[in-house]
Structure formats: structure tokens, C-alpha cells
N, CA and C atoms of all chains as a GROMACS GRO file, in nm:
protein
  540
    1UNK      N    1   8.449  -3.161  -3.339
    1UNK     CA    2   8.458  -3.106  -3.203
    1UNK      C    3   8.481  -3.217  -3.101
    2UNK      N    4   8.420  -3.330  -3.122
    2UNK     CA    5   8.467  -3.449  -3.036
    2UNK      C    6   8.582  -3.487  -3.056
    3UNK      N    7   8.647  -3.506  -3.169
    3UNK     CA    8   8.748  -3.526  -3.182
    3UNK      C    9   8.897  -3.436  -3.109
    4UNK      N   10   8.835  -3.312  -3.086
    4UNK     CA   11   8.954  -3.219  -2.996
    4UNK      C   12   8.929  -3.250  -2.857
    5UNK      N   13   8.777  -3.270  -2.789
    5UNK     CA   14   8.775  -3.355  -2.675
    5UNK      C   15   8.809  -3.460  -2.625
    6UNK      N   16   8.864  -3.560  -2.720
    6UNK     CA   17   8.915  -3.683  -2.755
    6UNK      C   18   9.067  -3.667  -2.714
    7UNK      N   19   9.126  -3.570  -2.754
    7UNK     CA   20   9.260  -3.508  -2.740
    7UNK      C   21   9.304  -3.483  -2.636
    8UNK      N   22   9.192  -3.327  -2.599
    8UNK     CA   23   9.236  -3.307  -2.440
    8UNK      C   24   9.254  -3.443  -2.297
    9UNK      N   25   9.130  -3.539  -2.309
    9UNK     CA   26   9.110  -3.608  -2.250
    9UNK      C   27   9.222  -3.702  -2.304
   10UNK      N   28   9.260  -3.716  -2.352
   10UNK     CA   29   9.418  -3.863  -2.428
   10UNK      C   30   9.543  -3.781  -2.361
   11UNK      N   31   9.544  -3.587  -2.374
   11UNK     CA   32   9.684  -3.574  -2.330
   11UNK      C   33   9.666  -3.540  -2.204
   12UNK      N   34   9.578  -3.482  -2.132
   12UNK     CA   35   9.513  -3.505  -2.008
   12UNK      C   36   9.583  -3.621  -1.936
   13UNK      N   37   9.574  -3.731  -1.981
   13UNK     CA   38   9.579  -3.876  -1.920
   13UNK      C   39   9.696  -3.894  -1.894
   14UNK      N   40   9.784  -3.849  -2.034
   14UNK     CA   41   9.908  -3.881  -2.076
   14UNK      C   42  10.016  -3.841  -1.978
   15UNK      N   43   9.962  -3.689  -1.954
   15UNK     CA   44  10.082  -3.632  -1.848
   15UNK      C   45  10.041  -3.672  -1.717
   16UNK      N   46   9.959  -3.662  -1.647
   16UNK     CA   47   9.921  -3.759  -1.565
   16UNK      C   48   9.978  -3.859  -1.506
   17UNK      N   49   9.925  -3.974  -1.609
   17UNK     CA   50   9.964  -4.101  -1.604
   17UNK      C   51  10.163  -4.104  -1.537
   18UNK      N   52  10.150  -4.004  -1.654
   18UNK     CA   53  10.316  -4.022  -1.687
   18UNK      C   54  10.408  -3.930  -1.576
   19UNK      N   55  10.319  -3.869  -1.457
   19UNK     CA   56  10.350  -3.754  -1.408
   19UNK      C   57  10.480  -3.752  -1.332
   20UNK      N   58  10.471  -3.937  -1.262
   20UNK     CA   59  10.585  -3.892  -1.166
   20UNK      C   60  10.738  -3.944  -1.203
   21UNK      N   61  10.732  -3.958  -1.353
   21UNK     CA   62  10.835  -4.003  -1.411
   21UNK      C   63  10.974  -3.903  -1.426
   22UNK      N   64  10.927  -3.750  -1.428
   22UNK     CA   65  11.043  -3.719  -1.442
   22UNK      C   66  11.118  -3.669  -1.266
   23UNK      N   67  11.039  -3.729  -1.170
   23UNK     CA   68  11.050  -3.721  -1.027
   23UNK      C   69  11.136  -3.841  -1.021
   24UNK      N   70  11.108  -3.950  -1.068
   24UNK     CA   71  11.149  -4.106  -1.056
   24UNK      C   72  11.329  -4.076  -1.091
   25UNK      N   73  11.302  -4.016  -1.254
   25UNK     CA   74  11.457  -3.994  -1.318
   25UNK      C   75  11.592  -3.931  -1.241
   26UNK      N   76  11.501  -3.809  -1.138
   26UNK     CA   77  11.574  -3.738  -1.059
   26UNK      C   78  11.619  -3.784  -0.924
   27UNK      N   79  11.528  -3.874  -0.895
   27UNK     CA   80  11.566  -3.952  -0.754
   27UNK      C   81  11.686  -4.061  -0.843
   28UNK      N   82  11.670  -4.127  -0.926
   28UNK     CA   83  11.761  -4.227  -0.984
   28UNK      C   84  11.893  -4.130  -0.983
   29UNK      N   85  11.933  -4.044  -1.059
   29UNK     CA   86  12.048  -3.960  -1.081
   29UNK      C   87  12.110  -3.895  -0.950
   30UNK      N   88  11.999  -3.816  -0.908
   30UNK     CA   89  12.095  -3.744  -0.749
   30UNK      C   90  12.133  -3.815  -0.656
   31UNK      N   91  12.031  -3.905  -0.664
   31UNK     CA   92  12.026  -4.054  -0.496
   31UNK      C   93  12.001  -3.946  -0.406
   32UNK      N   94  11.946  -3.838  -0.406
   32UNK     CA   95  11.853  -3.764  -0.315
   32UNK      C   96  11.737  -3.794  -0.249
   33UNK      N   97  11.668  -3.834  -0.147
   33UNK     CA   98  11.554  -3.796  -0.175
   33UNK      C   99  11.496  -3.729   0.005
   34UNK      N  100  11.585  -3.659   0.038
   34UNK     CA  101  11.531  -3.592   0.207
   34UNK      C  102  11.392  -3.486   0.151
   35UNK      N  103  11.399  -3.430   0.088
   35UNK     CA  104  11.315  -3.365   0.034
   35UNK      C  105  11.131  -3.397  -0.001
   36UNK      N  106  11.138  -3.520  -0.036
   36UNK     CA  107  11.026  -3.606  -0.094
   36UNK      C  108  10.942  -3.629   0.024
   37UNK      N  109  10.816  -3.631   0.054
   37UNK     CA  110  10.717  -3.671   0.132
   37UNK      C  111  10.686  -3.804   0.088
   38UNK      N  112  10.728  -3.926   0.214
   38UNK     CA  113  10.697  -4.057   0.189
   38UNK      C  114  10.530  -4.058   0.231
   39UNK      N  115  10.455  -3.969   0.212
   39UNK     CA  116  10.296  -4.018   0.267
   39UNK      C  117  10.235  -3.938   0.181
   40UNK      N  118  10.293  -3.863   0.087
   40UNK     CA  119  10.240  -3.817  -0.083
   40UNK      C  120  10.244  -4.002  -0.179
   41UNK      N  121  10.367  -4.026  -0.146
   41UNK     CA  122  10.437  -4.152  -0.231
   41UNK      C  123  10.330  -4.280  -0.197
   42UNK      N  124  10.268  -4.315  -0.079
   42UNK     CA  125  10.200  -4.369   0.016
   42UNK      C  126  10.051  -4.338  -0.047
   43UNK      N  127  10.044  -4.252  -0.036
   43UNK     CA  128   9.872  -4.203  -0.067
   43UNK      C  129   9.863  -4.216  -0.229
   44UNK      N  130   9.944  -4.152  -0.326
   44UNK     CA  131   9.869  -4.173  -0.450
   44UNK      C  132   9.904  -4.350  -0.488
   45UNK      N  133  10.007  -4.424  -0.400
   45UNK     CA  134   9.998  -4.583  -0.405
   45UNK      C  135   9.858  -4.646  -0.359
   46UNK      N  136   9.817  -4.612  -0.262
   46UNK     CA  137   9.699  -4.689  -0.209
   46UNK      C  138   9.603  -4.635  -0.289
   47UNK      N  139   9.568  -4.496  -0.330
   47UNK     CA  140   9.483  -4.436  -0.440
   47UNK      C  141   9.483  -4.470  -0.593
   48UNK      N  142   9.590  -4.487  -0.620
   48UNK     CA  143   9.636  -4.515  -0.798
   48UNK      C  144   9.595  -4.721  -0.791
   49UNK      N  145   9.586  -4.764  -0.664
   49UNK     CA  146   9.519  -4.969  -0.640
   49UNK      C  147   9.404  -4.937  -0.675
   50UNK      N  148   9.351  -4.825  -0.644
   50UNK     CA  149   9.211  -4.845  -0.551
   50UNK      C  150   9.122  -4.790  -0.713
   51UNK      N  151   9.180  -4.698  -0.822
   51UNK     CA  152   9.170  -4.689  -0.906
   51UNK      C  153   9.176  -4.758  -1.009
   52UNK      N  154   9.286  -4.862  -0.994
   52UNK     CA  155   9.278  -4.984  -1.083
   52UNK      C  156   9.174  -5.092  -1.068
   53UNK      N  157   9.178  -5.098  -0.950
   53UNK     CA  158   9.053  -5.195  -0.912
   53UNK      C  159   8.936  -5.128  -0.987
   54UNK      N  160   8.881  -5.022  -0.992
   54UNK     CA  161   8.776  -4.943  -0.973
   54UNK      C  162   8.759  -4.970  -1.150
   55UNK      N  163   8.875  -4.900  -1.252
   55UNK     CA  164   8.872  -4.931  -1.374
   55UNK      C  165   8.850  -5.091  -1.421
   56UNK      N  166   8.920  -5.156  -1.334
   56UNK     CA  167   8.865  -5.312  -1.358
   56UNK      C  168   8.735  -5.363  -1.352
   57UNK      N  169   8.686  -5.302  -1.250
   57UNK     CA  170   8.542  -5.293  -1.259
   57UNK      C  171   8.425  -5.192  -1.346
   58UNK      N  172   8.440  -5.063  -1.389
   58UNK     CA  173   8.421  -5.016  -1.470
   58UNK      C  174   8.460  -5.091  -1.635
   59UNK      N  175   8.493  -5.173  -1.647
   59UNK     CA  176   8.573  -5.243  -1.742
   59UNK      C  177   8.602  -5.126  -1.845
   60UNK      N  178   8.656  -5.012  -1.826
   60UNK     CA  179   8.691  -4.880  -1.911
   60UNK      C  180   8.867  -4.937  -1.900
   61UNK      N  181   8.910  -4.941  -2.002
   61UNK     CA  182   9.028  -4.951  -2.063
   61UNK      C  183   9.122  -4.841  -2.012
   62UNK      N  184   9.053  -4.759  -2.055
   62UNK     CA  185   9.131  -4.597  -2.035
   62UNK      C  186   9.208  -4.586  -1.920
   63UNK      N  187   9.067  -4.608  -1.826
   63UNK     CA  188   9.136  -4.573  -1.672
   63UNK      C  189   9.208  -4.726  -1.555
   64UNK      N  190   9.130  -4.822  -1.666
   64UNK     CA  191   9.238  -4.916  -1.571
   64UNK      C  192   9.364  -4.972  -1.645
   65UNK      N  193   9.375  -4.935  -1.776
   65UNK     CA  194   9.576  -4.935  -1.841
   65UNK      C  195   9.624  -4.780  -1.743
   66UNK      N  196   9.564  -4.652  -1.788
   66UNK     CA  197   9.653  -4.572  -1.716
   66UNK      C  198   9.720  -4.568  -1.534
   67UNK      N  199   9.606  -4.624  -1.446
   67UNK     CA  200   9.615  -4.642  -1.352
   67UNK      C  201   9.743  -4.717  -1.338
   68UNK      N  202   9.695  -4.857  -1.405
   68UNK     CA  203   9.809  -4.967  -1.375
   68UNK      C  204   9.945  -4.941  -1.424
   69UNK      N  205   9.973  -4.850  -1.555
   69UNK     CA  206  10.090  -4.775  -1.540
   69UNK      C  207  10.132  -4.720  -1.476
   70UNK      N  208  10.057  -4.634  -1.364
   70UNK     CA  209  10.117  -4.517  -1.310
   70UNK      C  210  10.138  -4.575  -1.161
   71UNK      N  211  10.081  -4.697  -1.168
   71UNK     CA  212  10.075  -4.760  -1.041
   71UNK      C  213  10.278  -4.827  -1.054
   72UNK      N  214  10.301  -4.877  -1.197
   72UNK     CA  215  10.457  -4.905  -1.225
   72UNK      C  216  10.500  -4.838  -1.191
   73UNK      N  217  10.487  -4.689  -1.233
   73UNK     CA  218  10.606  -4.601  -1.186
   73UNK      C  219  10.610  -4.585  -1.042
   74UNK      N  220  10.518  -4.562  -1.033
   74UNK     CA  221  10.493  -4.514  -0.844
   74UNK      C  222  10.554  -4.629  -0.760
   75UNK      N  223  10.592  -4.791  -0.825
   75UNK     CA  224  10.634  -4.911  -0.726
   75UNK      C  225  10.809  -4.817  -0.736
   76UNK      N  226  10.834  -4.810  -0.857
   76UNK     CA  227  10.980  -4.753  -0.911
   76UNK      C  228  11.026  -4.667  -0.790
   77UNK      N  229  10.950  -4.559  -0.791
   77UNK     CA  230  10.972  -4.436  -0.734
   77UNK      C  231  10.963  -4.464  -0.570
   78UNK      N  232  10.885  -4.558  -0.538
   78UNK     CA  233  10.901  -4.628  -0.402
   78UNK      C  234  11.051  -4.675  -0.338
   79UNK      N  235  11.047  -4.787  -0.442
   79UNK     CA  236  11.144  -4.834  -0.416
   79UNK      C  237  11.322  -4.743  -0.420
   80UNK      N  238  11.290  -4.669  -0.487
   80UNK     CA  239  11.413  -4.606  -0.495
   80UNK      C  240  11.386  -4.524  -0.356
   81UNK      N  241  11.275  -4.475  -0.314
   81UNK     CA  242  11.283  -4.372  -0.210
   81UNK      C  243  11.302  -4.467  -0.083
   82UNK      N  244  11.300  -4.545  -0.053
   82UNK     CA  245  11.343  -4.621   0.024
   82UNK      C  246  11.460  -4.664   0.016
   83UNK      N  247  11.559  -4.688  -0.085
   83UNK     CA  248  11.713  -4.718  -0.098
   83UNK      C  249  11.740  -4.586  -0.090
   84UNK      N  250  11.737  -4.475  -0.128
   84UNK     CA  251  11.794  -4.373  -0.105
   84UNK      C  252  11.800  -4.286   0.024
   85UNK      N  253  11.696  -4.342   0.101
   85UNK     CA  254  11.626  -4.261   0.233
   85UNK      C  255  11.716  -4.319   0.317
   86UNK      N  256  11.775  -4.425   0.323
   86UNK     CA  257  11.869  -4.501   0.428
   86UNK      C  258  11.999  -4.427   0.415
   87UNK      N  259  12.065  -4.384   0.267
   87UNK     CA  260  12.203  -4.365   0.258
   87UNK      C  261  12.210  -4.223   0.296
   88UNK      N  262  12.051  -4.141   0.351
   88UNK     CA  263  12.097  -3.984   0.326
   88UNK      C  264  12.121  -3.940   0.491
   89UNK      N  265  12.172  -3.866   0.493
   89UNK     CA  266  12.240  -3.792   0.676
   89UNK      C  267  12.101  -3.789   0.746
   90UNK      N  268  12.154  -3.838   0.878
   90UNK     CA  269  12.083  -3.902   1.009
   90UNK      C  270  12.108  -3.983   1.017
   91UNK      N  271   7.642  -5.456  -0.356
   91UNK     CA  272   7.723  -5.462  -0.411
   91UNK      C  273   7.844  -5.347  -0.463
   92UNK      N  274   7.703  -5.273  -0.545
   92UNK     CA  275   7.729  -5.155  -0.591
   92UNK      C  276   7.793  -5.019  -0.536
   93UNK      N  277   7.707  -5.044  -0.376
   93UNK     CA  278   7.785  -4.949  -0.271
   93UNK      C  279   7.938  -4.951  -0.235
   94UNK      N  280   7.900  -5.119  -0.226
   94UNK     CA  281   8.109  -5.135  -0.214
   94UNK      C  282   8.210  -5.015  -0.334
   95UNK      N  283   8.128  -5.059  -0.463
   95UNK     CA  284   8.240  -4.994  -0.569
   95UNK      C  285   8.235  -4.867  -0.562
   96UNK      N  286   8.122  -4.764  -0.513
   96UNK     CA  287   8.141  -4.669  -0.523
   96UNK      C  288   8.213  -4.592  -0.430
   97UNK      N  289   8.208  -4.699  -0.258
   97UNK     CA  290   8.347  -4.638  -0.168
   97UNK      C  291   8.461  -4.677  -0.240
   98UNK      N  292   8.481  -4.752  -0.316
   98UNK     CA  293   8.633  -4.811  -0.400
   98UNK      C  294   8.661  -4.669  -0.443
   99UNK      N  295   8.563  -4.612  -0.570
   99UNK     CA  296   8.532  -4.497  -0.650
   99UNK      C  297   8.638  -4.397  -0.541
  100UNK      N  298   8.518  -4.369  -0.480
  100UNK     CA  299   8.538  -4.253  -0.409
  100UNK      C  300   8.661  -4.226  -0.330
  101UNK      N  301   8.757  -4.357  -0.223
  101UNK     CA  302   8.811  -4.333  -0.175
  101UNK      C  303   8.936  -4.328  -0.292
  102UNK      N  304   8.970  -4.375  -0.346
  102UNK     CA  305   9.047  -4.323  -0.506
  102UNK      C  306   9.111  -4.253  -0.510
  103UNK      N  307   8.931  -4.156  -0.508
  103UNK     CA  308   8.952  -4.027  -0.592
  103UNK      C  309   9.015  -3.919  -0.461
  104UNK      N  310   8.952  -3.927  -0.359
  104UNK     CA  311   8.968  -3.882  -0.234
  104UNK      C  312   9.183  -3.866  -0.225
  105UNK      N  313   9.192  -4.006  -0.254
  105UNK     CA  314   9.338  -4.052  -0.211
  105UNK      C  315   9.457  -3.961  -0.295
  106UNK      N  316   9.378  -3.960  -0.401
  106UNK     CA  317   9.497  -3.900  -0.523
  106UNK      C  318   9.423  -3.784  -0.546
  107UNK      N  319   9.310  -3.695  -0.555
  107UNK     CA  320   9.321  -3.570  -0.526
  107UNK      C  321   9.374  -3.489  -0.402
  108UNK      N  322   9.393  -3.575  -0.293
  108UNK     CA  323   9.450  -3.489  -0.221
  108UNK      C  324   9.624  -3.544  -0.205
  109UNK      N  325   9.662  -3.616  -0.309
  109UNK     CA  326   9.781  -3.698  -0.296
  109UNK      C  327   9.885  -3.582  -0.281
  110UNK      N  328   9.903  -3.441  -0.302
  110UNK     CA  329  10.027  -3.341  -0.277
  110UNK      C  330  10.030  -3.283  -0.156
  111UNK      N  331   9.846  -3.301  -0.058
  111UNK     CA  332   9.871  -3.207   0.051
  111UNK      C  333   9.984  -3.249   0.115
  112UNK      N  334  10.020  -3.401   0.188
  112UNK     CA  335  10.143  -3.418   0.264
  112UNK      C  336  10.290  -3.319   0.180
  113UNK      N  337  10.326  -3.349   0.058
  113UNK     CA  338  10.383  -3.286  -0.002
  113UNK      C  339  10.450  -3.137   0.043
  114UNK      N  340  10.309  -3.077   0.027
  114UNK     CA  341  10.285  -2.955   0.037
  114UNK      C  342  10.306  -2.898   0.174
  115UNK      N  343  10.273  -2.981   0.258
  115UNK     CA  344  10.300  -2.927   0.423
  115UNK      C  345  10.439  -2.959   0.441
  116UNK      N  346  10.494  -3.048   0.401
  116UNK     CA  347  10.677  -3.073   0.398
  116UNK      C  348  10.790  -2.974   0.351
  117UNK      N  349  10.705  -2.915   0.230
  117UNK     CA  350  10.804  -2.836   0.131
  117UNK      C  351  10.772  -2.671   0.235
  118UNK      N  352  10.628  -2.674   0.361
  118UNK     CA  353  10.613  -2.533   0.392
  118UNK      C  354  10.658  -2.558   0.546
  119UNK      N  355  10.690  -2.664   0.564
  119UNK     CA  356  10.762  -2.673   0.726
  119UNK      C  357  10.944  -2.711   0.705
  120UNK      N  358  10.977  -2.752   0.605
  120UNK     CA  359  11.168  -2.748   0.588
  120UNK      C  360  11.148  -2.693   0.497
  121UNK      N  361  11.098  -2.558   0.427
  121UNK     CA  362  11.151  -2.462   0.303
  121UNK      C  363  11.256  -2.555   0.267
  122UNK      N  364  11.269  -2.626   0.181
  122UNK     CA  365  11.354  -2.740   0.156
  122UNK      C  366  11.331  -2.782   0.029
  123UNK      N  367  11.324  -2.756  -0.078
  123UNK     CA  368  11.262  -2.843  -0.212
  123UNK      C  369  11.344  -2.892  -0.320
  124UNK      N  370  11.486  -2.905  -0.293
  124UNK     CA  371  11.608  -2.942  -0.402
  124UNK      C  372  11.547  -3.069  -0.437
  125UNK      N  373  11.500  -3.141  -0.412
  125UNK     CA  374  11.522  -3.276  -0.424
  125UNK      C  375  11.368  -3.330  -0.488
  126UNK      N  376  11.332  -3.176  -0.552
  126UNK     CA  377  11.219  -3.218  -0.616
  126UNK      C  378  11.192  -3.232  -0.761
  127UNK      N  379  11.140  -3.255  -0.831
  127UNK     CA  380  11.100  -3.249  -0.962
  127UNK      C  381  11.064  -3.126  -1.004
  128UNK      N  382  11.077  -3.064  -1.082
  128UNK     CA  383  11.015  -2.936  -1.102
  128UNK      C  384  10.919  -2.986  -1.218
  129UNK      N  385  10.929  -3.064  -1.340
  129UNK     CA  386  10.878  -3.122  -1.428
  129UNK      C  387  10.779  -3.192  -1.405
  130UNK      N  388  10.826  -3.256  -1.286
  130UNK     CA  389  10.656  -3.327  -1.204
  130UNK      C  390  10.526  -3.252  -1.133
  131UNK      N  391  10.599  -3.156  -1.143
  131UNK     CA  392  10.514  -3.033  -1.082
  131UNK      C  393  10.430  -2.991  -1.214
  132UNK      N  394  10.485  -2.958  -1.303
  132UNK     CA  395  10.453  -2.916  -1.440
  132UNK      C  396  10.359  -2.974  -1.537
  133UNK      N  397  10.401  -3.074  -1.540
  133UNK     CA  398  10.321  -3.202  -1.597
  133UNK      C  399  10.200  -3.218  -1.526
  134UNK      N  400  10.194  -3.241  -1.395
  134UNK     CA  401  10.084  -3.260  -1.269
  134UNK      C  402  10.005  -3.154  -1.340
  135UNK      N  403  10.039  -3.019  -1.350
  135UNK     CA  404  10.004  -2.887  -1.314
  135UNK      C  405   9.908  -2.863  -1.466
  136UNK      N  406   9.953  -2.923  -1.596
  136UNK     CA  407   9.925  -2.919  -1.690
  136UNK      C  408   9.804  -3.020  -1.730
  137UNK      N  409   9.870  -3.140  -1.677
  137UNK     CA  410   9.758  -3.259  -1.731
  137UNK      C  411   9.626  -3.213  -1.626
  138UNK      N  412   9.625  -3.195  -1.488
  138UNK     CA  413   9.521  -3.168  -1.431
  138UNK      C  414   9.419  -3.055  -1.479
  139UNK      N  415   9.506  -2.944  -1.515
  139UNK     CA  416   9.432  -2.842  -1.603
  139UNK      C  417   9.316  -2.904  -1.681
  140UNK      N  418   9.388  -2.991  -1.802
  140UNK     CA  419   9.343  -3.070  -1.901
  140UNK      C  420   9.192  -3.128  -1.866
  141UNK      N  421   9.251  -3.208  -1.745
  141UNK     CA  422   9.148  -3.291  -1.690
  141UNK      C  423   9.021  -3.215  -1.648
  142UNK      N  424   9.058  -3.076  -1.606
  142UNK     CA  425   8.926  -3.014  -1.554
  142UNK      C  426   8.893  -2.970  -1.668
  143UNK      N  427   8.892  -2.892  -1.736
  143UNK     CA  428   8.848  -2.872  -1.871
  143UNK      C  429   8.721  -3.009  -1.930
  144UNK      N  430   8.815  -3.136  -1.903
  144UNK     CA  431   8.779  -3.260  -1.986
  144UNK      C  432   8.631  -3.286  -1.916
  145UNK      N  433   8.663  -3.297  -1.732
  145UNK     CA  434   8.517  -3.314  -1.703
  145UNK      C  435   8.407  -3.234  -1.695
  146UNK      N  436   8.456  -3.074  -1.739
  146UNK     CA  437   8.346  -2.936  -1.757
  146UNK      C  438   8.284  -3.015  -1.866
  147UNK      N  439   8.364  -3.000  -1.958
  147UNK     CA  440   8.314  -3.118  -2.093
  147UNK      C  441   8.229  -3.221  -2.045
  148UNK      N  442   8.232  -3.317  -2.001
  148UNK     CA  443   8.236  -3.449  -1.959
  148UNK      C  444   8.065  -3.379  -1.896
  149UNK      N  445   8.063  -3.278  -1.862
  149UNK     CA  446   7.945  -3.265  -1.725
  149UNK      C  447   7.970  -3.338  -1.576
  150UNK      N  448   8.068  -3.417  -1.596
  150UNK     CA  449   8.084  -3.492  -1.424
  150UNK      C  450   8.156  -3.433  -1.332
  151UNK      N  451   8.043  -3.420  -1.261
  151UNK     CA  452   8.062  -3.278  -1.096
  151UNK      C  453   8.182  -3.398  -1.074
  152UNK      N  454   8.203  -3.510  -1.061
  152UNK     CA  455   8.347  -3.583  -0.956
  152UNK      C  456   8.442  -3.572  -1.044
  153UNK      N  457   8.466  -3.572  -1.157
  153UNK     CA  458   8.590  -3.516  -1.256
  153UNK      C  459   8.637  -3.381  -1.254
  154UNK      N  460   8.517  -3.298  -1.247
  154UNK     CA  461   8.508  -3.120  -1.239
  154UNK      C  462   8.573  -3.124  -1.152
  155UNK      N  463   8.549  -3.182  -0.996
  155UNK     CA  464   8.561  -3.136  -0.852
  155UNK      C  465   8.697  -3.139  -0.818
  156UNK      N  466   8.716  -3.251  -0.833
  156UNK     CA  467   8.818  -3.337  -0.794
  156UNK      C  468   8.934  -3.300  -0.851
  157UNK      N  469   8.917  -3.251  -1.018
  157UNK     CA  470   9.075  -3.210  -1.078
  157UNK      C  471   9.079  -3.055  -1.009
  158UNK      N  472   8.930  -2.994  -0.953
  158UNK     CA  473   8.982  -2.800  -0.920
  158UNK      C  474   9.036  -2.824  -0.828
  159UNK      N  475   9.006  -2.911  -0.728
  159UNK     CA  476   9.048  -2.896  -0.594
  159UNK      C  477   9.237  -2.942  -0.631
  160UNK      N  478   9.279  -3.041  -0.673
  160UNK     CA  479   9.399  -3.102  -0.716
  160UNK      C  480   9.460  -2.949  -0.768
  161UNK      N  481   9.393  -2.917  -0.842
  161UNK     CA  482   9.480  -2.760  -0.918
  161UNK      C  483   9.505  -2.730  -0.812
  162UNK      N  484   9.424  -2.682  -0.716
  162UNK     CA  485   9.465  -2.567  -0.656
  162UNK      C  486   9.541  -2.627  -0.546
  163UNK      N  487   9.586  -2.720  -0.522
  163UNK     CA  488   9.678  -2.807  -0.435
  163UNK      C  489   9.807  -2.763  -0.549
  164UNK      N  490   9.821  -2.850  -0.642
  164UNK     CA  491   9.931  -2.822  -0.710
  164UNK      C  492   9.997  -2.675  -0.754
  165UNK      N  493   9.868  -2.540  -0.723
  165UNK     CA  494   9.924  -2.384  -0.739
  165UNK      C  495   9.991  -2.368  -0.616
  166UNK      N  496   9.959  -2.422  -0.511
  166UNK     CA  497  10.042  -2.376  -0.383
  166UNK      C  498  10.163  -2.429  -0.381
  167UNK      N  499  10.159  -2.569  -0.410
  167UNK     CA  500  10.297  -2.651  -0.442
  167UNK      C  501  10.400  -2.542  -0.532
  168UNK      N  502  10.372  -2.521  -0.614
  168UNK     CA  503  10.433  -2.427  -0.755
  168UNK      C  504  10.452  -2.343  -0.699
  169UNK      N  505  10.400  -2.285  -0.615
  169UNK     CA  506  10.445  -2.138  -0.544
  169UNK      C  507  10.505  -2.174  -0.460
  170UNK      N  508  10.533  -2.272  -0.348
  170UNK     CA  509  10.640  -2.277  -0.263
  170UNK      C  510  10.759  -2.300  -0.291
  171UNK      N  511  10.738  -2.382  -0.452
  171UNK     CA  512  10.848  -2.461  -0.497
  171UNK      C  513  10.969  -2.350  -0.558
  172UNK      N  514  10.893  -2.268  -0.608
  172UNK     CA  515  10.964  -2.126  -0.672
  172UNK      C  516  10.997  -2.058  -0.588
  173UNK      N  517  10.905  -2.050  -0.451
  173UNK     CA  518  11.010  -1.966  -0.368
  173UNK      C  519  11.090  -1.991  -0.283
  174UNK      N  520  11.110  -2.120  -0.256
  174UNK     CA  521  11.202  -2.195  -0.203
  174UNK      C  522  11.363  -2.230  -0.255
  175UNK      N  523  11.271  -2.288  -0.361
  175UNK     CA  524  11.395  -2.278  -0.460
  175UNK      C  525  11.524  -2.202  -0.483
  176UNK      N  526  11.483  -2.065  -0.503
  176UNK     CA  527  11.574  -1.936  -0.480
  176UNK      C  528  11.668  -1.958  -0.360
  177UNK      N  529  11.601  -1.976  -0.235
  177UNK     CA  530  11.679  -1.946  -0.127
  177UNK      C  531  11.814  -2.048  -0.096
  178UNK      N  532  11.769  -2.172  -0.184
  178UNK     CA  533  11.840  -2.325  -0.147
  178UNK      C  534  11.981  -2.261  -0.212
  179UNK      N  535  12.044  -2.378  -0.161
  179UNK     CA  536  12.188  -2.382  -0.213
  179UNK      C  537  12.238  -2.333  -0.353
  180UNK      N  538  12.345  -2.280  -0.399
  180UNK     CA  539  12.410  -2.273  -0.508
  180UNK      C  540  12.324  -2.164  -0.599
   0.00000   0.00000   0.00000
């Protein structure tokens, strides 16, 4: 029975972690992004630090590798929303 | 000491459970959502599930709390996103 709790909590993490990746793929391909809230992008950045720090100190593995991944994608997804936010009408 | 980490903790959790409201007020003031992920929605929508489940399990009221409140941020998202969607282009 721990072992299926073990699971939920691993794929739990997984999609998560991994959440704003297929957001990232779609800003890369359309070069869209009028749509996107830069203070969603903003908030889970200063939240997803503040979590790594937090797992660093917790010295729990779990939550300060997933953090600091998701903290990668989220620089990704920044940065593109900022090159793309310049080229779109206005 | 300890107090410090637990505003670290807290503001975190604070930051990235409520990381869709901006989101969410964008997608309900420009009915506008092409330029979104639908998969990121999904994933969000799924792993958070997970997660509440994990901390019912877990017994921790800030895991419990924190992923219901996030759900139910991400059900409104899902519902604007679907009905928005329809109306957009093409």
C-alpha cells in the first residue's frame, strides 16, 4: 500500500514539475504569446526560488531537484515570453 | 531562525498556489485564450489532483490545503478555457 502512495506522490510531482513544458513548446512554435499572463509567469518564478531554497533547507531531495527543474523551465518560458511579447501587435 | 524558514515555507506555497489567479482574471477580462496550452492546463489539473490525494494521505493540512485551493483555481481556468476557446478564431 505504500508502495502505490509512493506512486501517486512520484507522478504527482512528475506532471507538476513538468507542467509548464508543454506551454513552453507552444510559445516556441507559434511565437505567440498576447494571451499569457506575465504575473502568473512572475509569481510561480519568485514561488518555484522560494521553494528551492526551502527544499535546500529541508535537505528533502524530492522537493528541492523538482523545484529546481521547474524553476529551468519557467527561466525558458520567461525568456521566450519576453522575445515574443516585443514582436506581437502594439 | 526557524521562523525565517517557515515565512520562506509559506510564502512558496502562498506564491504558487495561487500562481493561475492572474492567469485566470486575463483569460475572464480578453475572453482570449489561443495562445494557451491546453496540456498545461491538464497536466496542472491532473498532477494537482494527485497531490491532494497525496497530502489526505500524507495527513498535512498545508499539502491538503494548498493543492484544493490550486484545484479549484485550475477548474475555473478549464472552464474559461473551453469556453473561450469555441468562440476564438477558426
Amino acid at each position: 500500500m505504500e508502495a502505490l502512495w509512493l506512486a501517486v506522490g512520484s507522478v504527482a510531482a512528475a506532471l507538476t514539475t513538468l507542467g509548464f513544458v508543454p506551454q513552453v513548446i507552444k510559445m516556441w512554435r507559434t511565437k505567440s504569446v498576447g494571451d499569457l499572463s506575465a504575473l502568473t509567469f512572475a509569481q510561480f518564478f519568485a514561488g518555484v526560488t522560494l521553494w528551492t531554497f526551502y527544499g535546500f533547507h529541508l535537505g528533502d531531495p524530492v522537493v528541492l531537484v523538482s523545484n529546481f527543474v521547474m524553476l529551468g523551465n519557467l527561466l525558458v518560458a520567461i525568456v521566450l515570453f519576453a522575445r515574443y511579447r516585443r514582436r506581437g501587435p502594439g
